[in-house]
C-alpha positions, 0 to 999 in steps of 0.5 A: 526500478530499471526492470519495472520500467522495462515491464511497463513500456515493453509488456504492459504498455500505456493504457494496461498499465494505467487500467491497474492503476484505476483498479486499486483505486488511485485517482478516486476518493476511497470512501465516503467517511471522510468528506475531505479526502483527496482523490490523488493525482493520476494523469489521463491515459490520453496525456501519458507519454512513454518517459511518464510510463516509465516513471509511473510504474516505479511510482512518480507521476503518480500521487496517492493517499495513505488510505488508498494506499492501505486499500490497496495493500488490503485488496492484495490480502484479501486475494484481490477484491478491493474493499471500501474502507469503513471508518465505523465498524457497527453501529449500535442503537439500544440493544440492536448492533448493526455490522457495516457490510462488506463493501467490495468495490471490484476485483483489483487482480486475479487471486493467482496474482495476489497470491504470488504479490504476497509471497514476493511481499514476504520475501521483501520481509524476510530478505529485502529492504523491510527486514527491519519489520519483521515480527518474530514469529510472524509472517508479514509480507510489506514493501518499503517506499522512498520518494522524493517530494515535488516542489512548492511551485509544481516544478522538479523536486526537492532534497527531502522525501516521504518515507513509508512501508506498507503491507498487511500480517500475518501474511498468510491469514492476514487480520491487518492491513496497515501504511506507516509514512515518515514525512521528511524523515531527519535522522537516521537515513531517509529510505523506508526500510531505515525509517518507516518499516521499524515503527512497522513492527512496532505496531505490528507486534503490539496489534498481534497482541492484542489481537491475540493471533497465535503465531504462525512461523517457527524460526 
C-alpha cells in the first residue's frame, strides 16, 4: 500500500491517476442489462486532495461494483479493451440465433501493460496472497482485496470488511473473468486470500471442467 501510494502522488499525480480510474469504467453504470445497477462512487478530480490520492490508489475513496470490477479484470484479459458486459449471449427467434456483439467501450491500457498486469497477477497466484486459488494444472492470474467497510452514517469505518479476489483463467488464453466477494466474512480470518480466493478455485476448477479447457501448466 506505502508504494502504491508512493507511485500515485509522486508519478502519476491527481488528474493521471484519476483518468485510469475512469478508463476501466468505475464511477459509471457497465451496461444497460441491469437498469438497477449502481454506477459506484468516485470522487470529482476538482475534490481529490493529496491524502485521498493516496487512499484512492491502494483502493479507499473509491467504491465500485462487482461487475465493474469483473470488467475490469476482463479488460486486462483481453490485453486491454474493456468490453460492456452482456447479461444474454444470443438471442434465438425460430430457427434465426443472433449472437450479441462485441461491444468494446474503449481501450483501458495499452496491451504492453496488460501483458505485465498479467504476469504480476500470476505471481500473486503462484507466490502471493491468492495462493489458495491456485488450479492445478492452470495457470490464473487474480489479486486478493481486503476493505473495511464505511459506516452507517457516512462517517470513518467499521470493524467488519469485504473480503473478495478477482482475476480471470487460464491466465494466458483466458475464457473466464470472474470476482468472488465474502461480505463480512465471520470465520476463518477475514482477508481475501483466506476467505475469498478458495471459493475462487473452487469455481475455477469446475468452470475449467466444464468448459473442457485442456491444461496449460506442467507442475
Amino acid at each position: 500500500n506505502c508504494g502504491t501510494a508512493r507511485v500515485a502522488g509522486g508519478r502519476l499525480g491527481t488528474e493521471r491517476l484519476m483518468r485510469y480510474v475512469q478508463r476501466f469504467g468505475f464511477g459509471v453504470r457497465a451496461t444497460r442489462d441491469f437498469p438497477a445497477e449502481s454506477s459506484g462512487i468516485v470522487m470529482p478530480v476538482a475534490r481529490i486532495r493529496e491524502h485521498d490520492l493516496a487512499r484512492v490508489a491502494i483502493g479507499y475513496s473509491v467504491a465500485v461494483t462487482p461487475l465493474q470490477m469483473a470488467a475490469a479484470m476482463s479488460a486486462v484479459a483481453n490485453g486491454g479493451e474493456l468490453l460492456k458486459p452482456r447479461i444474454v449471449r444470443a438471442r434465438i427467434a425460430g430457427a434465426t440465433r443472433t449472437e450479441t456483439t462485441r461491444d468494446v467501450v474503449r481501450r483501458a491500457i495499452s496491451a504492453e501493460t496488460a501483458a505485465r498486469l498479467t504476469t504480476m497477477m500470476e505471481s500473486v497466484v503462484e507466490v502471493g496472497t491468492a495462493r489458495s486459488a491456485r488450479v492445478d494444472g492452470y495457470s490464473l492470474a487474480a489479486k486478493t482485496g481486503t476493505a473495511r467497510k464505511l459506516n452507517p452514517n457516512g462517517r470513518g469505518y467499521v470493524m467488519e470488511y469485504m473480503a473478495s479476489t478477482a482475476g480471470f483463467f487460464p491466465s494466458r488464453n483466458p475464457a473466464v473473468a470472474m470476482i468472488v466477494v465474502v461480505d463480512s466474512p465471520k470465520k476463518k480470518g477475514y482477508y481475501g486470500g483466506a476467505v475469498a480466493a478458495p471459493v475462487f478455485q473452487r469455481i475455477a476448477d469446475a468452470a475449467l471442467r466444464h468448459l473442457a479447457i485442456a491444461p496449460n501448466v506442467k507442475r
